[in-house]
N, C-alpha and C positions, 0 to 999 in steps of 0.2 A: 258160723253162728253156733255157738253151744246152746242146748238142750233149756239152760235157767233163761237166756238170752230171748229162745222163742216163746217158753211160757208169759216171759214178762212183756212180750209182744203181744201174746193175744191176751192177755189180761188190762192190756192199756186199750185194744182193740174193744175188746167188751163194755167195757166202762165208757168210752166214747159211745160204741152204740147206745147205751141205756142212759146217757145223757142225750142225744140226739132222741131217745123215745120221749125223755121227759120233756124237749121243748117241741113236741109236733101239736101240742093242741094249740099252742100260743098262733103256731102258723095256720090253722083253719081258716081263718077269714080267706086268706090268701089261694091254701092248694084246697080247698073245699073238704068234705065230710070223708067223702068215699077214698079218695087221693091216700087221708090222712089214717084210714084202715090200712089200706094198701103198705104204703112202706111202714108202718107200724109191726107188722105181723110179718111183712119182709123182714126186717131189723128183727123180729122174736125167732124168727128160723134162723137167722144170722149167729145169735147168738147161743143157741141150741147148736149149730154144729157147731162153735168154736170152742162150745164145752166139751165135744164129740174129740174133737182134734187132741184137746189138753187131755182128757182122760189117755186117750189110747200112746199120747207121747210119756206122760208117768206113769207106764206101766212098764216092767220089766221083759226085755225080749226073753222070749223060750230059748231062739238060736241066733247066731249071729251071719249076715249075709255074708255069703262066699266059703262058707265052714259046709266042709264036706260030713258032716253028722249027718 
């Protein structure tokens, strides 16, 4: 998997989550109030690391593994 391959993974990743945030109010009747915090703010730390993830893969290594520097 190249490097454009995994950002456009967690960029389709993301987008799904934040459409799954958009439909959880519609499901309250169903998983109730509290349920619908719970994986709401799961899903917002979700998505908070895979921001974590994308920055720190666009960013340029200092060294390279296995380089005796």
């Amino acid at each position: 998997m190249t490097l454009d391959e995994g950002l456009e993974l967690i960029t389709n990743y993301k987008k799904a989550l934040e459409k799954f945030i958009d439909t959880l109010p519609e499901q309250s009747v169903q998983l109730g109030s509290e349920m619908i915090k719970i994986l709401s703010m799961n899903s917002k730390n979700e998505i908070s690391n895979l921001d974590s993830i994308e920055k720190a893969l666009k960013r340029q290594p200092k060294y390279k593994y296995g380089s005796s520097e």
